[in-house]
C-alpha positions as CSV (number, residue, x, y, z in Angstrom):
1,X,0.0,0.0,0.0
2,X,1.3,3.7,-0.5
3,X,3.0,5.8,2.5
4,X,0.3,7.9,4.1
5,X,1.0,11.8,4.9
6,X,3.9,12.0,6.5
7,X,4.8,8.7,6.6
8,X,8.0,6.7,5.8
9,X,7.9,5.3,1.9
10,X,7.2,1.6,2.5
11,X,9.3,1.0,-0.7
12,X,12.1,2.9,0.2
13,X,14.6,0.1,0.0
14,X,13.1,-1.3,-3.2
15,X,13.2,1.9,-5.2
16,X,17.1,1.8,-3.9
17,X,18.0,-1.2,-5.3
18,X,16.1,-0.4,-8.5
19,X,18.4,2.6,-8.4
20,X,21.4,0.8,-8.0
21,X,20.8,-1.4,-11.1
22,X,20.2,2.3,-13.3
23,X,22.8,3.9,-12.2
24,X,24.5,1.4,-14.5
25,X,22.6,2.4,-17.4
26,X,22.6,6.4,-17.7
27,X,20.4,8.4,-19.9
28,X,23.9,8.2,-22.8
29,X,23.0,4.1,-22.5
30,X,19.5,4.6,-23.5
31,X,20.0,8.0,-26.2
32,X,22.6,5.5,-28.2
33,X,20.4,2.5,-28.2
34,X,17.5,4.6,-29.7
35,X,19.4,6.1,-32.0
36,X,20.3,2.7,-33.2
37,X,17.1,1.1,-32.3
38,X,18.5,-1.3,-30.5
39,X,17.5,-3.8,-28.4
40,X,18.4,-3.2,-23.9
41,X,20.0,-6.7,-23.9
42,X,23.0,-5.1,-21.1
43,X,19.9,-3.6,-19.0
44,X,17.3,-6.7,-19.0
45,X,20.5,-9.0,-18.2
46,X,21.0,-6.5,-14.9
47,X,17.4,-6.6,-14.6
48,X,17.0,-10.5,-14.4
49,X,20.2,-10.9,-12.7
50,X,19.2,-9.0,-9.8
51,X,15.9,-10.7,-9.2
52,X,13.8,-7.2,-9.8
53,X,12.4,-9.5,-13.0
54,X,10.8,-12.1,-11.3
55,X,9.4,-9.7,-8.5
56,X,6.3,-11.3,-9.0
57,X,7.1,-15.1,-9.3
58,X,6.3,-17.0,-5.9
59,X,10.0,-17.9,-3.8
60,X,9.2,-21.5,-4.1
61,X,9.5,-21.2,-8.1
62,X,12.8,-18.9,-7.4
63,X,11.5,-15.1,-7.3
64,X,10.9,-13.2,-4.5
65,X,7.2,-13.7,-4.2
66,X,6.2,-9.7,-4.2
67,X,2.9,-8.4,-4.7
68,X,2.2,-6.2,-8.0
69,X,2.1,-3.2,-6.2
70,X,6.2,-4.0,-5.3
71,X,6.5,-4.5,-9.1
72,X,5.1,-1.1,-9.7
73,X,7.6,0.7,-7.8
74,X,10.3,-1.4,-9.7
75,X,9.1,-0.1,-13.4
76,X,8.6,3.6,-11.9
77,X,11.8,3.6,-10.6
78,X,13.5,2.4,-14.2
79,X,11.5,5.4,-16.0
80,X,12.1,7.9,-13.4
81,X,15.7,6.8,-13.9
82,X,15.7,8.0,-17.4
83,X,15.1,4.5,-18.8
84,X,12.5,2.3,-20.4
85,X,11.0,-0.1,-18.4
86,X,9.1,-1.3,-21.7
87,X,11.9,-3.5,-22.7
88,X,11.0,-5.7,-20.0
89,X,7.7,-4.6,-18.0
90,X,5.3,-7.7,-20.3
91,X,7.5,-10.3,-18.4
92,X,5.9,-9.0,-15.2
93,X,2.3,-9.3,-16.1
94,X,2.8,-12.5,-18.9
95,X,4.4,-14.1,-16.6
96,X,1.5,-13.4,-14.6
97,X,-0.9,-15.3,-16.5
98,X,1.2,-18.2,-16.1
99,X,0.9,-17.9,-12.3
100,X,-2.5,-17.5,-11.9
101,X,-4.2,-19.7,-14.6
102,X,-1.5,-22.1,-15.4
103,X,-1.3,-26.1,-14.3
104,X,0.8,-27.0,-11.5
105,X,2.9,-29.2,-14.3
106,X,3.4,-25.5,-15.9
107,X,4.2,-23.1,-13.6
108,X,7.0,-26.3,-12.3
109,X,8.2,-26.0,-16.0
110,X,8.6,-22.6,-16.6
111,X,8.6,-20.1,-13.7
112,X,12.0,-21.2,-12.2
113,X,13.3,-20.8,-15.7
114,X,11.9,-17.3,-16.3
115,X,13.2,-16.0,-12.7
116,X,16.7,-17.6,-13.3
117,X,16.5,-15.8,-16.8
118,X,17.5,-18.8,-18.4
119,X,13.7,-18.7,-20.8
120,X,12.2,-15.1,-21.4
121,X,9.1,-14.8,-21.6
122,X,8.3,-11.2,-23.3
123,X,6.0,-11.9,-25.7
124,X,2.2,-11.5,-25.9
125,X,0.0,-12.1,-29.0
126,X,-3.1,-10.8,-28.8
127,X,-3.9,-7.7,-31.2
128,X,-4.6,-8.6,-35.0
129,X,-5.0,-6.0,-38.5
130,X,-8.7,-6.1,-38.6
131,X,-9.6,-6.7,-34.7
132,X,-7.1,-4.0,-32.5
133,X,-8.6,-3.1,-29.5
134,X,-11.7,-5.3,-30.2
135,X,-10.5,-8.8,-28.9
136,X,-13.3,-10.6,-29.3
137,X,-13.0,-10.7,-33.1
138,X,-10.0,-11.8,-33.7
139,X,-9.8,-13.9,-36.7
140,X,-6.5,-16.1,-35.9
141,X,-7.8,-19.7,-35.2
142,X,-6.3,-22.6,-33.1
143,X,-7.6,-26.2,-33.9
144,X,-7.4,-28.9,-32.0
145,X,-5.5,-32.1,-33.8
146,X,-5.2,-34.5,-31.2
147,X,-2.3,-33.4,-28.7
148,X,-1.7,-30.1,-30.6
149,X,-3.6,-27.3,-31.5
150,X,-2.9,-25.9,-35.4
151,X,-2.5,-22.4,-35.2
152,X,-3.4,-20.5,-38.5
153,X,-3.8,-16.6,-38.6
154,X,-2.2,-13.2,-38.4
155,X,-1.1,-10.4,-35.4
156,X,0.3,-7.5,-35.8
157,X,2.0,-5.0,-33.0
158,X,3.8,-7.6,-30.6
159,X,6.6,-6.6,-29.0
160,X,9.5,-8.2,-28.1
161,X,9.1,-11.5,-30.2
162,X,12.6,-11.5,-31.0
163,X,14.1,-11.0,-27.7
164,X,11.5,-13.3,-26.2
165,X,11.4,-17.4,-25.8
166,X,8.1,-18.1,-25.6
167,X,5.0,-16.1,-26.2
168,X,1.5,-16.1,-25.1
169,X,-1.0,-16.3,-27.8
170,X,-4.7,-15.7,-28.1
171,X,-6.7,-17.4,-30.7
172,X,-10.6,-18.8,-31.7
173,X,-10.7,-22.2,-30.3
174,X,-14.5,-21.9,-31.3
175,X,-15.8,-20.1,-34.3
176,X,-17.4,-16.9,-33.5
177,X,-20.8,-18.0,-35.1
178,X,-20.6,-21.1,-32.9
179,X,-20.5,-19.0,-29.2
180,X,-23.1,-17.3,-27.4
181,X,-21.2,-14.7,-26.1
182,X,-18.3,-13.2,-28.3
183,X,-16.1,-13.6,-25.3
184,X,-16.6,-17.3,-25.9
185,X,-14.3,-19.6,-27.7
186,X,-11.1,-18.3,-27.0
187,X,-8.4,-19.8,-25.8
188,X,-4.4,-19.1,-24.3
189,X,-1.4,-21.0,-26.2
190,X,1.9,-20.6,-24.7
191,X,4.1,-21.1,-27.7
192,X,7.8,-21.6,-28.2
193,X,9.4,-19.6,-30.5
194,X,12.4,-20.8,-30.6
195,X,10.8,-23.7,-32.2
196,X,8.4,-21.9,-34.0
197,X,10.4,-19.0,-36.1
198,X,10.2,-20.9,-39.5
199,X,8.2,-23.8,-39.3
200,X,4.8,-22.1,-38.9
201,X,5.6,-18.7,-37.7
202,X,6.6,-15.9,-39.8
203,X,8.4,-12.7,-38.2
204,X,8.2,-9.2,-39.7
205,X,9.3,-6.2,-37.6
206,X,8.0,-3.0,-38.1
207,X,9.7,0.0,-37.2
208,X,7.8,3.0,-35.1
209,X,8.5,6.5,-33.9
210,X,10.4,5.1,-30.9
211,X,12.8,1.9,-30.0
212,X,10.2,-0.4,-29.4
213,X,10.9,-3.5,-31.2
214,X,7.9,-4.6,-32.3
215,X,6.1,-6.9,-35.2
216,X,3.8,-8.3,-37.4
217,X,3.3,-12.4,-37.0
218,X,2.0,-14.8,-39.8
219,X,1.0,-18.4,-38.6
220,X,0.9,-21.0,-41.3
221,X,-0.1,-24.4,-39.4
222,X,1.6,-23.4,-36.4
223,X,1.8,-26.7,-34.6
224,X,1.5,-25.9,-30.6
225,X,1.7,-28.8,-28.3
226,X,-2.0,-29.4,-26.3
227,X,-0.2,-29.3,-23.3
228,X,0.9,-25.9,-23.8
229,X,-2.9,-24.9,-23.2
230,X,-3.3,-22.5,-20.2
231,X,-6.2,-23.2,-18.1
232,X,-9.7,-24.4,-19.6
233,X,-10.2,-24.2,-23.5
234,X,-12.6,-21.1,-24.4
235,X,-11.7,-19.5,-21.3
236,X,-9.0,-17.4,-22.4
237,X,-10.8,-14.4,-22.7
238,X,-11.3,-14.3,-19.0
239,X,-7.9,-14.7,-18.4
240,X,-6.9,-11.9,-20.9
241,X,-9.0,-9.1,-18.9
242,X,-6.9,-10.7,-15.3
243,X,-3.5,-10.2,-17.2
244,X,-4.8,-6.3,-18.4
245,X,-5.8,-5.1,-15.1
246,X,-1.9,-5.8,-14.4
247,X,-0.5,-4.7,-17.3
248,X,-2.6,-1.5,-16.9
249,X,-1.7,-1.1,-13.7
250,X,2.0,-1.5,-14.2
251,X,1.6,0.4,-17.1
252,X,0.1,3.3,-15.2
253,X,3.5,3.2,-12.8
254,X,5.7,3.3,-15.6
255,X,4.1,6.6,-16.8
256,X,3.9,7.7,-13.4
257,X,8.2,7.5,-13.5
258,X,8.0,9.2,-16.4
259,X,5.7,12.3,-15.0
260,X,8.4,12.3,-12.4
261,X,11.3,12.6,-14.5
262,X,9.6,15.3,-16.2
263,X,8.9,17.4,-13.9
264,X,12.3,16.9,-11.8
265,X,14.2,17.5,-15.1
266,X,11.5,21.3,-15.6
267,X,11.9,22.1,-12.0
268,X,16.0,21.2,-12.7
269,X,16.2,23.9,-15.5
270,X,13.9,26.1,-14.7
271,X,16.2,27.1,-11.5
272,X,19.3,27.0,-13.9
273,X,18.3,28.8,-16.7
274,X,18.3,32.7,-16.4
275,X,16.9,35.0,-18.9
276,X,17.1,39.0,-18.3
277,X,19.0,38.4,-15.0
278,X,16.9,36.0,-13.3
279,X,16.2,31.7,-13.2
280,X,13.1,31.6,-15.4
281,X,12.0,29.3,-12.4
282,X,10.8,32.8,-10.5
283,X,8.3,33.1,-13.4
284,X,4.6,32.1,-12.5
285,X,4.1,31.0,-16.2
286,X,6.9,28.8,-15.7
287,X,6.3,27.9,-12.4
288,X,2.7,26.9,-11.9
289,X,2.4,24.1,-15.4
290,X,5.6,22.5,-13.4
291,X,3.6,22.8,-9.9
292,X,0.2,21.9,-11.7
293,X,2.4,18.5,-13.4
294,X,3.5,17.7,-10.1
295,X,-0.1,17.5,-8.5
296,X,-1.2,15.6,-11.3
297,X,1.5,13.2,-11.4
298,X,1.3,12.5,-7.5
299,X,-2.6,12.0,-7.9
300,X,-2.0,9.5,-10.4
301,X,0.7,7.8,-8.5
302,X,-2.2,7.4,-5.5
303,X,-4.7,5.6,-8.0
304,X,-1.8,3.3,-9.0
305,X,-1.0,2.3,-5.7
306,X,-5.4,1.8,-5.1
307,X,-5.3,-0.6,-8.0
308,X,-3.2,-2.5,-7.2
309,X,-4.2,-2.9,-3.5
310,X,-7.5,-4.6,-5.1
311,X,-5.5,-6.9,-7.7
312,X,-3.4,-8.0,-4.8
313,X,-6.3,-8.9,-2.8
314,X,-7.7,-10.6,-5.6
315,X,-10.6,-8.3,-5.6
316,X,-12.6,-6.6,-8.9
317,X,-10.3,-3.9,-9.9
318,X,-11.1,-2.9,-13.9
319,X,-12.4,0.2,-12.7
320,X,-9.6,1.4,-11.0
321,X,-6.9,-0.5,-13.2
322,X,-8.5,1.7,-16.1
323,X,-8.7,4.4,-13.9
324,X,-5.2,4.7,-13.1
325,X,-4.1,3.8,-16.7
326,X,-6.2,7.2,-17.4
327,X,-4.3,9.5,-15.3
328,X,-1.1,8.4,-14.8
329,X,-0.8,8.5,-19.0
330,X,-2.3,12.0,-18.8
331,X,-0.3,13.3,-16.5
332,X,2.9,11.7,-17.8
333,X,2.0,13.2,-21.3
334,X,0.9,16.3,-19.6
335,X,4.5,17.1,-17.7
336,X,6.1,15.9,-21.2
337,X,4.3,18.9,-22.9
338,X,5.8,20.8,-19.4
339,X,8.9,19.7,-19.5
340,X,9.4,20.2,-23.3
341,X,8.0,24.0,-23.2
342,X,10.6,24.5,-20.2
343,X,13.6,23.9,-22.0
344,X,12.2,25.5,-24.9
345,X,14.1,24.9,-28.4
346,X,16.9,22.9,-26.4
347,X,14.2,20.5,-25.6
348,X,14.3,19.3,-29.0
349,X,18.2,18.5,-28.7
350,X,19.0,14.8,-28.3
351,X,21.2,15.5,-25.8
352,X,18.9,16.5,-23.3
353,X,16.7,13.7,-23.7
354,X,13.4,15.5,-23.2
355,X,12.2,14.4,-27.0
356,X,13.1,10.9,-26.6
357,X,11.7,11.1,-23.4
358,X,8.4,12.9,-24.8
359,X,8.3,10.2,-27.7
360,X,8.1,7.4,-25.5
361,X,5.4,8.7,-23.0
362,X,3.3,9.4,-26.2
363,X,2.4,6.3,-26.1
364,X,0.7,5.6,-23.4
365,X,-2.4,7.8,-24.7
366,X,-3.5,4.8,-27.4
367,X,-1.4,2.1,-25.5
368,X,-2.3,-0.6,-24.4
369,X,-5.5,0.9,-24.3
370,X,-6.5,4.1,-26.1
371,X,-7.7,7.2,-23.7
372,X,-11.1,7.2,-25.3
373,X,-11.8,3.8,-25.0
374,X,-11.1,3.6,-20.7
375,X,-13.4,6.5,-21.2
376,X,-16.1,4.3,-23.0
377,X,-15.5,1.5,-20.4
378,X,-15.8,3.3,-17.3
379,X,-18.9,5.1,-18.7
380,X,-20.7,2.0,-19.3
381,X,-19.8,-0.2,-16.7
382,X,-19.2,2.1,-13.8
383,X,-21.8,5.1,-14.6
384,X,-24.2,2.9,-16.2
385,X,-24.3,4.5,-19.6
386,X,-25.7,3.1,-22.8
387,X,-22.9,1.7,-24.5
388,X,-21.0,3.4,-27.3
389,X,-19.4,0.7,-29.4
């Protein structure tokens, strides 16, 4: 739970040792691997390595058995840093689904691996061309040939599939026309690419506006072993909204790093910088966005920590998962804007970081959910409005 007023930070000695592992990888690190859109292999090594990856596994399976609320000081503390926790944040909630809706026979096979860093698991396939946000018509299919399932289909925007080991994968186990409801019928794969890249499974990366590595993915008979299944068939759905509530969640902490970092970086220069003989800090029309970013990113940080009080307890959280998704990505994008009017034209210098910075927060307005479609959920389901799509 978060620190009340006054109180002592109850993650002090977490965001320390999160701290410790960055101070390894300053903002130069991360400005040369986006200029060469590379790939954070030094950083997710230090990550792994010092156990902050597999924060959420359970000790028994070799992680330190945190709650998600632990994990989301971890991934605020690698953006406030100057980093980019999305290199290595899906492990956290992936991993996740493993945990919670895998067999025993599974999470024995594969969560000692992932904490040890010896499998990754980054990789989660779940948006398609022709579906996006609207799971439930997703067109790839996975049928079921005795003790495999053949995967046949197309998604497009997943990260990390070449830095990953095995992905998570989301696809019709039942023909839409044959469900009642259109959350019916689908099913979770776990799939290894290793074995897959080439005998079923096309790659094609696609670049973006920042160093995200990310792809489109073209199954042609994908053989996936039956016992890769996660939980019951047709269920997978279900399971998808559980992992999201995380992901949005952890999601929401990461911008909430970033809304820090941008307003310690405005407040930094605007006490430096002096125009006509004074720091343009002692300007109200400098000051009060910078104040106004703050409020907004602390606010933000709160509904976070609310969130993901619930999911820990294992209590309905969508709501407040969206919730916090909502303003942490507006007040990350807001201090951005801050930040970037701050250092004015030097803000659009590499050096300074602010732009890549500004890129990457961008983001989180259409990603992993779109502003106006938490807006469209929380209107329906929590104000009781007709709904809109």
């Amino acid at each position: 739970m978060s620190a009340g007023c006054g109180d002592p930070d109850p993650y002090a000695g977490l965001r320390a040792e999160v701290r410790t592992v960055c101070q390894d990888f300053p903002d130069r690190y991360w400005r040369d691997l986006d200029r060469e859109r590379a790939y954070p292999e030094a950083f997710v090594a230090a990550m792994t390595a010092s156990g902050l990856l597999g924060a959420l596994i359970p000790c028994e399976h070799g992680g330190r058995g945190l709650p998600l609320a632990a994990a989301t000081v971890i991934l605020e503390e690698v953006n406030r840093s100057g980093g980019n926790a999305g290199s290595a944040h899906a492990q956290m909630y992936v991993m996740g689904t493993v945990l919670r809706h895998g067999s025993e026979a599974q999470k024995r096979a594969y969560l000692p691996l992932i904490a040890a860093g010896e499998v990754r698991l980054q990789a989660f396939g779940v948006t398609e061309p022709e579906a996006g946000t609207d799971t439930t018509r997703i067109r790839t299919s996975a049928r079921r040939d005795g003790d495999r399932y053949v995967v046949n289909g197309e998604k497009l925007y997943i990260s990390r599939v070449q830095h990953s080991d095995l992905m998570l994968l989301l696809a019709r186990t039942t023909p839409l026309q044959q469900v009642r409801r259109r959350g019916d019928g689908l099913s979770l794969l776990l799939v290894d690419l290793r074995e897959a890249a080439g005998h079923g499974l096309e790659v094609e990366p696609i670049r973006t506006m920042i160093n995200n590595e990310t792809n489109r993915l073209r199954f042609h008979d994908l053989a996936v072993p039956a016992a890769n299944l996660i939980g019951e068939e047709g269920q997978g759905f279900r399971y998808l909204l559980d992992s999201l509530n995380a992901e949005r969640i952890l999601i929401a902490a990461e911008c909430v790093g970033d809304g820090r970092w941008f307003v310690e970086r405005a407040a930094a220069r605007a006490r430096e910088r002096e125009v006509f003989g004074r720091p343009i800090g002692q300007n109200q029309g400098v000051q009060f966005p910078i104040a106004r970013a703050h409020v907004e990113v602390e606010a933000a940080s709160l509904m976070r920590f609310r969130a993901a009080e619930l999911f820990d307890r294992n209590l309905p959280c969508g709501a407040e998962a969206n919730m916090a998704k909502l303003l942490a990505a507006d007040a990350s994008w807001q201090a951005a804007n801050v930040a970037m009017q701050t250092f004015g034209g030097s803000g659009f210098d590499v050096e300074n970081d602010i732009e890549r910075k500004f890129r990457e927060t961008r983001l989180y307005q259409v990603a992993p959910i779109s502003t106006n479609l938490v807006l469209a959920y929380l209107a329906e389901h929590v104000l009781g409005l007709p709904r809109s799509f």
